[in-house]
C-alpha positions as CSV (number, residue, x, y, z in Angstrom):
1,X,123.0,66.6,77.6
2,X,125.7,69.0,76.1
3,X,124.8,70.0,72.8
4,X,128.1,69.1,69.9
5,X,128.4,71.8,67.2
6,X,130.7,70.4,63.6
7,X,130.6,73.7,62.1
8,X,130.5,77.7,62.7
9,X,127.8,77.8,60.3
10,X,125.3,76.0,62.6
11,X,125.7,79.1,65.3
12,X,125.2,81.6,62.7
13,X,122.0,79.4,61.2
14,X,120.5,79.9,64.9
15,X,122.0,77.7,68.3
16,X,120.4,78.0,71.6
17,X,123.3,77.8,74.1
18,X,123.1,76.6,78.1
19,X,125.5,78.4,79.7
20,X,126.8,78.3,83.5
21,X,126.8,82.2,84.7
22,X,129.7,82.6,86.8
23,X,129.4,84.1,90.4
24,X,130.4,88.3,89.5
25,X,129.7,88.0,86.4
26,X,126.8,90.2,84.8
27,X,124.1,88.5,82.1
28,X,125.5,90.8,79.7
29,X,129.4,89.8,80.3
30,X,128.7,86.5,79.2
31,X,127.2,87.5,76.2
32,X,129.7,89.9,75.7
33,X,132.4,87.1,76.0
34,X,130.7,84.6,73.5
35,X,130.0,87.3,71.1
36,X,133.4,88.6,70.8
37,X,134.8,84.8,70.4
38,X,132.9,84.6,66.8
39,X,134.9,87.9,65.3
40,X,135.4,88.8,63.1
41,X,132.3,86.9,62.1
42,X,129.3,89.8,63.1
43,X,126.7,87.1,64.4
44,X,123.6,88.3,67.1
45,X,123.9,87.2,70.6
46,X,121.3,87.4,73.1
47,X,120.0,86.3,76.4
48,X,116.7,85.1,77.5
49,X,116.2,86.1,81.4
50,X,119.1,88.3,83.8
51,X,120.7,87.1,86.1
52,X,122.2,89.2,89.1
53,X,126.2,89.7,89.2
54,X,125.8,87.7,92.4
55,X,123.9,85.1,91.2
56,X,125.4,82.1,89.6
57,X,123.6,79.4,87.2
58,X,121.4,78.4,83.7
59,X,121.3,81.6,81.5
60,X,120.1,80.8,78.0
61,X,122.1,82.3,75.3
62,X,120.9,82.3,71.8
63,X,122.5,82.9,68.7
64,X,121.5,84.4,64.8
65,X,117.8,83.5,63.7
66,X,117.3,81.9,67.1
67,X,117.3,85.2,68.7
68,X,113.7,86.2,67.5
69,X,112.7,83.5,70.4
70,X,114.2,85.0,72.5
71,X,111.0,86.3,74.4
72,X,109.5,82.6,74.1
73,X,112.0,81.8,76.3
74,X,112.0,84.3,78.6
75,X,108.3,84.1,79.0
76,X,109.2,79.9,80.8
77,X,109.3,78.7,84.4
78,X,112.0,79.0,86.4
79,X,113.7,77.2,89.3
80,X,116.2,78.3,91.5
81,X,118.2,77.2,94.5
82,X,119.5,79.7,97.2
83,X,120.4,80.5,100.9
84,X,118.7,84.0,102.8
85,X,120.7,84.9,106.6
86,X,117.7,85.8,108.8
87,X,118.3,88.3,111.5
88,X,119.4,91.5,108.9
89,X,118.3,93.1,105.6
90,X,120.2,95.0,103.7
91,X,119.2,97.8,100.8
92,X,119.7,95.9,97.9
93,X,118.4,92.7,99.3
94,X,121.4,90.8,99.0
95,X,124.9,91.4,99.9
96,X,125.8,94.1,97.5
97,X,125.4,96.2,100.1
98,X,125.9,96.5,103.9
99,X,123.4,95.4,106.9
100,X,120.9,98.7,107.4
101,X,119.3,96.7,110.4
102,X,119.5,93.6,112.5
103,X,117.3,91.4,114.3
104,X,116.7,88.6,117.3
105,X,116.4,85.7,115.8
106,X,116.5,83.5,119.2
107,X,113.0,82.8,119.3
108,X,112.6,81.5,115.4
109,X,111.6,78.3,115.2
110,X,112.0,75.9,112.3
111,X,108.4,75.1,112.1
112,X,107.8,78.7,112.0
113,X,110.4,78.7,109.4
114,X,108.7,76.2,107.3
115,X,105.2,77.5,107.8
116,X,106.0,80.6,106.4
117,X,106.4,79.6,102.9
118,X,102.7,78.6,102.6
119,X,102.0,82.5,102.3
120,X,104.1,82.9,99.1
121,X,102.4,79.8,97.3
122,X,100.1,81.2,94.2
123,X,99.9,84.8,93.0
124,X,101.5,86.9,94.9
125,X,102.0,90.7,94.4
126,X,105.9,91.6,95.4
127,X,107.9,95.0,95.1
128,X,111.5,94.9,92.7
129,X,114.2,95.6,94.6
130,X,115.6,99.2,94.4
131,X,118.6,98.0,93.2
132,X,117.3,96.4,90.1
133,X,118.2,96.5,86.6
134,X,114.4,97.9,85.8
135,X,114.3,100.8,84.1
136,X,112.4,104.4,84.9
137,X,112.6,107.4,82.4
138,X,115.5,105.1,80.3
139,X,117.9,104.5,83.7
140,X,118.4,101.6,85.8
141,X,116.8,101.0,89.4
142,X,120.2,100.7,90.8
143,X,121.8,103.5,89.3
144,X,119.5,105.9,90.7
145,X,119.9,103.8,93.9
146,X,123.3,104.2,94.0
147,X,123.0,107.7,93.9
148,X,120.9,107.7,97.0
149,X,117.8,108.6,94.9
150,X,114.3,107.9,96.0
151,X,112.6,105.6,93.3
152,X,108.8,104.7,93.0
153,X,108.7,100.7,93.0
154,X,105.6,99.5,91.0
155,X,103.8,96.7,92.0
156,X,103.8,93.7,90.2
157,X,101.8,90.5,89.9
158,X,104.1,86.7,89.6
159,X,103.4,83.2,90.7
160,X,105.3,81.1,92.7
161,X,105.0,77.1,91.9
162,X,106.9,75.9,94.8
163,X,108.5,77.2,97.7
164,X,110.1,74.8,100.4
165,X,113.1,75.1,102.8
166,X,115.7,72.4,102.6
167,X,118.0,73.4,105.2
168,X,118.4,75.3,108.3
169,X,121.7,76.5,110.4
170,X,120.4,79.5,111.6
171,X,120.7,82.6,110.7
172,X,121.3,80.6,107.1
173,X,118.2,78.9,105.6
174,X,118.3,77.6,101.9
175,X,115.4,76.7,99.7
176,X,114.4,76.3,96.2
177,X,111.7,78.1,94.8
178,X,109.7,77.3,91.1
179,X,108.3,80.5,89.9
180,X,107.1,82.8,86.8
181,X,109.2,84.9,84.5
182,X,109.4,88.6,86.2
183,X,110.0,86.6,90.4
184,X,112.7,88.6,92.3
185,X,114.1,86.6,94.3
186,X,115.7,89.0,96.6
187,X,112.5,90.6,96.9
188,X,111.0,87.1,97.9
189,X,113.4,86.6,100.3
190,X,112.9,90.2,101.7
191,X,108.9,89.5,102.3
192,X,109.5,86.5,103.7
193,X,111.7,88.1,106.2
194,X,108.7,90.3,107.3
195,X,106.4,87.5,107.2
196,X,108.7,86.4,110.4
197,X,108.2,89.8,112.1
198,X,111.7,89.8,111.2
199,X,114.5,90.5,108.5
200,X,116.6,88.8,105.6
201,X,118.4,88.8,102.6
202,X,120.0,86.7,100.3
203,X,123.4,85.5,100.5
204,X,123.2,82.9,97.5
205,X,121.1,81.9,94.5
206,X,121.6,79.6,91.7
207,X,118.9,78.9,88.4
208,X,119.1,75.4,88.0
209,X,116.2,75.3,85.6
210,X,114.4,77.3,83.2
211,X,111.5,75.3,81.5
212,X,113.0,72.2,80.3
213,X,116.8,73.5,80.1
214,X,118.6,72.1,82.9
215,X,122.0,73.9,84.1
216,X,123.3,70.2,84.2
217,X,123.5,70.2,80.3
218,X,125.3,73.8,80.4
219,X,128.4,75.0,79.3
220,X,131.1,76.7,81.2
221,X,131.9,79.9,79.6
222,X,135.7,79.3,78.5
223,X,134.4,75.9,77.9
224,X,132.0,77.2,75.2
225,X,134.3,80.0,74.0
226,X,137.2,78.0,73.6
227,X,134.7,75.2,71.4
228,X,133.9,78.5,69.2
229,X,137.5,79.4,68.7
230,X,138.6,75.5,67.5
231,X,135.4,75.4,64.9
232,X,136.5,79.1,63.7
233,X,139.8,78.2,63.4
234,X,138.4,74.5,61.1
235,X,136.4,77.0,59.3
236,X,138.0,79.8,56.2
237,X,136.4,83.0,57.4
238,X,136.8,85.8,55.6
239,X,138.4,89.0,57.1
């Protein structure tokens, strides 16, 4: 359920605030937006886990003392719904950028489909995208991707809980996937393209959940900032 605030105070104090990341959005423009709607009150705002511009869903947002736990919850399980197009991939994984190759999908089956997820169950090791907000030497994956750079990609180690398909209209196929802090998704979806002798990338993803915070109980941005701006304007803040 939606949290009710009666005061500014309480935000300042320390809040931890569900918020619904809108599609083209980045992480950091919803923070940006909730932070400038307390001025010309100077109060921390952070973010626990990014979410990609193309991704839409649960981002935890938390405010004063309560960012020092931020890493605590960062560190929790996370859900997410989404939908992969089988047949292509493209560099970044998803549809930031144009198809680089295309496949035959005709002789997929569903069961083949379904089977396929079994490999990705457990510890798994998995590549970040090139196009990643990582950084190397102080600069982000994708900005040296942009620039056509060659970039070394480290492994790294995550678990996946659950992986299942809930629907297939070929070349789409959603899921929803429980996994560890650090799971690309695109990446995922990429391997699992492979594991089909094939390709794909992902055309949608959503994080419904992230330990018990459910994006059910989260606020719309301009919901939330709007909220801010009727308790700022109850409260005497000095200028």
């Amino acid at each position: 359920m939606k949290s009710t605030y009666k005061n500014i105070d309480e935000f300042a104090e320390g809040e931890l605030l569900l918020v619904n990341k809108p599609y083209n959005w980045t992480s950091f423009d919803v923070v940006g937006k909730i932070r400038n709607s307390f001025k010309p009150l100077k109060l921390k705002v952070g973010h626990a886990g990014t979410l990609d511009p193309l991704a839409t869903g649960l981002l935890i947002i938390c405010t004063g003392k309560m960012t020092k736990q931020i890493d605590t919850f960062q560190a929790q399980e996370k859900e997410y719904t989404g939908t992969m197009i089988l047949g292509e991939t493209t560099p970044s994984y998803d549809m930031e950028t144009e198809a680089d190759q295309k496949f035959d999908i005709n002789n997929i089956t569903e069961e083949q489909i379904k089977a396929a997820c079994a490999q990705f169950i457990g510890e798994i090791g998995q590549y970040p995208p090139a196009h990643s907000a990582i950084k190397i030497d102080g600069e982000r994956l994708y900005e040296k991707a942009r620039r056509g750079e060659d970039v070394e990609l480290r492994l790294r180690t995550v678990t996946i809980t659950e992986f299942e398909i809930t629907s297939i209209a070929l070349p789409e196929v959603s899921f929803r996937v429980v996994c560890s802090k650090g799971t690309y998704i695109r990446s995922l979806v990429n391997d699992f393209g492979k594991a089909l002798n094939n390709g794909a990338y992902l055309s949608k993803l959503r994080r419904t959940r992230s330990g018990d915070y459910n994006v059910d109980d989260a606020w719309e941005v301009m919901e939330l900032v709007n909220t801010i701006r009727e308790l700022k304007a109850a409260s005497v803040i000095p200028e």
